[in-house]
BAFI-3210 file (N, C-alpha, C; in Angstrom, 3 decimals, decimal comma, padded with zeros to 6 digits):
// residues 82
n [1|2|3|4|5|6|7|8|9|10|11|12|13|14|15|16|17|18|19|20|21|22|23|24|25|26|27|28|29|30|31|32|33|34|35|36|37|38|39|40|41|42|43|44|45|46|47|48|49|50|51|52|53|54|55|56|57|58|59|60|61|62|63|64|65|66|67|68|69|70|71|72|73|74|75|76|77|78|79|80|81|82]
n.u [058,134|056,299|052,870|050,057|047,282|044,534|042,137|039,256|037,268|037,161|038,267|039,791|041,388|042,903|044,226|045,547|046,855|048,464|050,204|051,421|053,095|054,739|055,928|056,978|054,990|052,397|049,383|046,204|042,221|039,678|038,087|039,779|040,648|038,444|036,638|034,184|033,491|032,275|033,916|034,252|034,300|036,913|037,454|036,937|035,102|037,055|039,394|039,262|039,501|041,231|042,514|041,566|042,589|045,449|045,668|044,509|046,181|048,738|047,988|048,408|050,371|053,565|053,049|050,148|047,595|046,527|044,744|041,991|040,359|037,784|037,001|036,999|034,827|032,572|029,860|030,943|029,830|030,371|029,934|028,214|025,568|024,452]
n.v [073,155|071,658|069,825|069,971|068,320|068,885|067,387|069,131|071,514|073,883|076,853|077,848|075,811|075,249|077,463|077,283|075,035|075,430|077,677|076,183|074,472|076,010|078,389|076,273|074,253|073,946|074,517|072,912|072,911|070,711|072,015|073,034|071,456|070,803|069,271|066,972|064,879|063,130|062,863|060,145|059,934|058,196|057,301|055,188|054,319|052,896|054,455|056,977|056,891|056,083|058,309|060,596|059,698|059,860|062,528|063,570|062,111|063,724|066,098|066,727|066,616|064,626|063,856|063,418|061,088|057,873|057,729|055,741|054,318|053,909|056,371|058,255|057,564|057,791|059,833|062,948|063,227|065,229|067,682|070,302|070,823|073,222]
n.w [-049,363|-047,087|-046,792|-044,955|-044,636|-042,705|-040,581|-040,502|-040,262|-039,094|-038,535|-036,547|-034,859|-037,139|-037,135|-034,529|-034,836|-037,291|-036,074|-033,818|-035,863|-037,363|-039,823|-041,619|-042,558|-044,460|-043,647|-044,389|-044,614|-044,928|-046,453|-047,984|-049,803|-051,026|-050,358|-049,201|-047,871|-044,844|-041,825|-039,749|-036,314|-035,037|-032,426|-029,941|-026,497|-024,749|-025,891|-025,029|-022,468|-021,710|-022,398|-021,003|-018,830|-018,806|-019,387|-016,872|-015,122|-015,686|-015,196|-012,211|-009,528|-008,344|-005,844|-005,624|-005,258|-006,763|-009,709|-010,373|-013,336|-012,814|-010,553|-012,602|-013,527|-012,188|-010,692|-008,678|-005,485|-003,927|-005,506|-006,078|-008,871|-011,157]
ca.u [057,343|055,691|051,526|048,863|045,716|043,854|040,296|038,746|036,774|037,181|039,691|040,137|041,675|043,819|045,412|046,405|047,776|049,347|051,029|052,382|053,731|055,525|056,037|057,825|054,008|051,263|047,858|044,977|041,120|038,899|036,835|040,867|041,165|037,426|036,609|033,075|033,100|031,942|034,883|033,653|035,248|036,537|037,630|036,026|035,766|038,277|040,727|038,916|039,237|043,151|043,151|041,535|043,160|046,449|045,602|044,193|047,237|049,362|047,506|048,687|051,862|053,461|052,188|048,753|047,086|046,888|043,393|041,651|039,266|036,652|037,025|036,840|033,247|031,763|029,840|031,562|028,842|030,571|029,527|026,792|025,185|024,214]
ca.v [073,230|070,706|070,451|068,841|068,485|068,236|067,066|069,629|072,899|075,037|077,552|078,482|075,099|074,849|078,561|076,993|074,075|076,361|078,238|075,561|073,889|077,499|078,315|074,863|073,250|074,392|073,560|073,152|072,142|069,844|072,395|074,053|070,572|070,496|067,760|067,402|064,106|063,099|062,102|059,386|060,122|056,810|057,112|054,639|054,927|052,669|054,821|058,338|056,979|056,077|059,479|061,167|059,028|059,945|064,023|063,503|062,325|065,031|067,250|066,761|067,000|063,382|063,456|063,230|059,613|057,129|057,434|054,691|055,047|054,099|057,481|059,308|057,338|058,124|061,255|063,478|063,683|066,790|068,511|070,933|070,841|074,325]
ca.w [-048,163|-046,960|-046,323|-044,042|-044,318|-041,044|-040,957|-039,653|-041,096|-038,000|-038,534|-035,217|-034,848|-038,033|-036,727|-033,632|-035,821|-038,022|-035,079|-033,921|-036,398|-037,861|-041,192|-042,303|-042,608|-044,377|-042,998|-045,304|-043,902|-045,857|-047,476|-048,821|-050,423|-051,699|-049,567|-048,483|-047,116|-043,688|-041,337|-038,837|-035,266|-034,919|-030,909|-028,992|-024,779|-023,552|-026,052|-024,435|-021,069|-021,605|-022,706|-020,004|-017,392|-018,640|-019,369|-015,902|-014,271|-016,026|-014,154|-010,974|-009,228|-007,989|-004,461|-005,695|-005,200|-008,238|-010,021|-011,251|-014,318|-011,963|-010,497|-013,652|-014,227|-010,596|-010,040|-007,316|-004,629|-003,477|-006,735|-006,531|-009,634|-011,003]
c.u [056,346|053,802|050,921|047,984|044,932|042,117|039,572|038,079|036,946|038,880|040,026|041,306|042,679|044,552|045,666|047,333|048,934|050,306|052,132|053,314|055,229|055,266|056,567|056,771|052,936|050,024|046,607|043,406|040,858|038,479|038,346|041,317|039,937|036,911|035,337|032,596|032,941|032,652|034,391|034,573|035,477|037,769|037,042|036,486|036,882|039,600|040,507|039,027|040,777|043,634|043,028|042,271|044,585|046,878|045,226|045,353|048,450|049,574|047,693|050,211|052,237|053,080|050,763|048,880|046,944|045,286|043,062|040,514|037,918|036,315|036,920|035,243|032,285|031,863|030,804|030,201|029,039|029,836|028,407|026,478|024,088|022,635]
c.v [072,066|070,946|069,236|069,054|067,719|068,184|067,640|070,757|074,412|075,695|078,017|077,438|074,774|076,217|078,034|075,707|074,618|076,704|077,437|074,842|074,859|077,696|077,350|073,787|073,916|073,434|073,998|071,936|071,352|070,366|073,586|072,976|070,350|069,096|067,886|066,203|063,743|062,086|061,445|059,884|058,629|056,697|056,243|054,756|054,466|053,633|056,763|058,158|056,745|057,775|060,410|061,047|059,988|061,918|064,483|063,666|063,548|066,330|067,884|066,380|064,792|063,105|063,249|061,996|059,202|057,465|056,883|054,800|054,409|055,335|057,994|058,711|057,701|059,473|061,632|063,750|064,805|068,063|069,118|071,356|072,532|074,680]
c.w [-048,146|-046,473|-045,601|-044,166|-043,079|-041,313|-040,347|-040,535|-040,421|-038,024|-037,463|-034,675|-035,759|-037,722|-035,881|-034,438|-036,557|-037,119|-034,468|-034,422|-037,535|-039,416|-042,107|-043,089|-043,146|-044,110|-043,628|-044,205|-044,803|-047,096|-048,811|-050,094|-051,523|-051,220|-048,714|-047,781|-045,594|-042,832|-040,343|-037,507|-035,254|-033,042|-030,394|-027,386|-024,268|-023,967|-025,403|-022,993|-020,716|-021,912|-021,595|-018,728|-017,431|-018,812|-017,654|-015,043|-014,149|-015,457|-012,691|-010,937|-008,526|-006,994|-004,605|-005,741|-006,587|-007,949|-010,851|-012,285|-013,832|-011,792|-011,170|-013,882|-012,940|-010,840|-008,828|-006,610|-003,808|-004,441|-006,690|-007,659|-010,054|-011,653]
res [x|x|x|x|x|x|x|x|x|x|x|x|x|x|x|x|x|x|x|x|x|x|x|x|x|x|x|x|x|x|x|x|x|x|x|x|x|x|x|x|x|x|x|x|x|x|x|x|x|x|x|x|x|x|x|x|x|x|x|x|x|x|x|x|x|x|x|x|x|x|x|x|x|x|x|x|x|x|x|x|x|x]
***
């Protein structure tokens, strides 16, 4: 059997990992490895804004309009703020 260790501590997160990956994978956190070091996120925006753009488009059906990652950085002035 094969294992992963995912960098994460939140088991809420390594059971959905788990789940999906079935019984073929085990999934160990940081703290199953003894691992107390401090993982940097290393995302930066243009690669969170390729991400959003493209979870974005996903989202919609193909008749929807193209959106540009302008649009994702512009408030909506429709938006009432709560």
């Amino acid at each position: 059997m094969k294992t992963l260790v995912f960098a994460t501590n939140n088991r809420h997160k390594l059971e959905e990992i788990s789940n999906i990956l079935g019984e073929q994978i085990t999934v160990k956190s940081l703290k199953d490895i003894n691992c107390s070091d401090e993982i940097p996120e290393t995302i930066d925006e243009s690669d969170f804004c390729k991400i959003s753009k493209n979870s974005f488009t996903k989202a919609y059906t193909e008749n929807e309009p193209e959106y540009s990652l302008n649009m994702l950085k512009e408030p909506n002035p429709d938006y009432e703020s709560r």
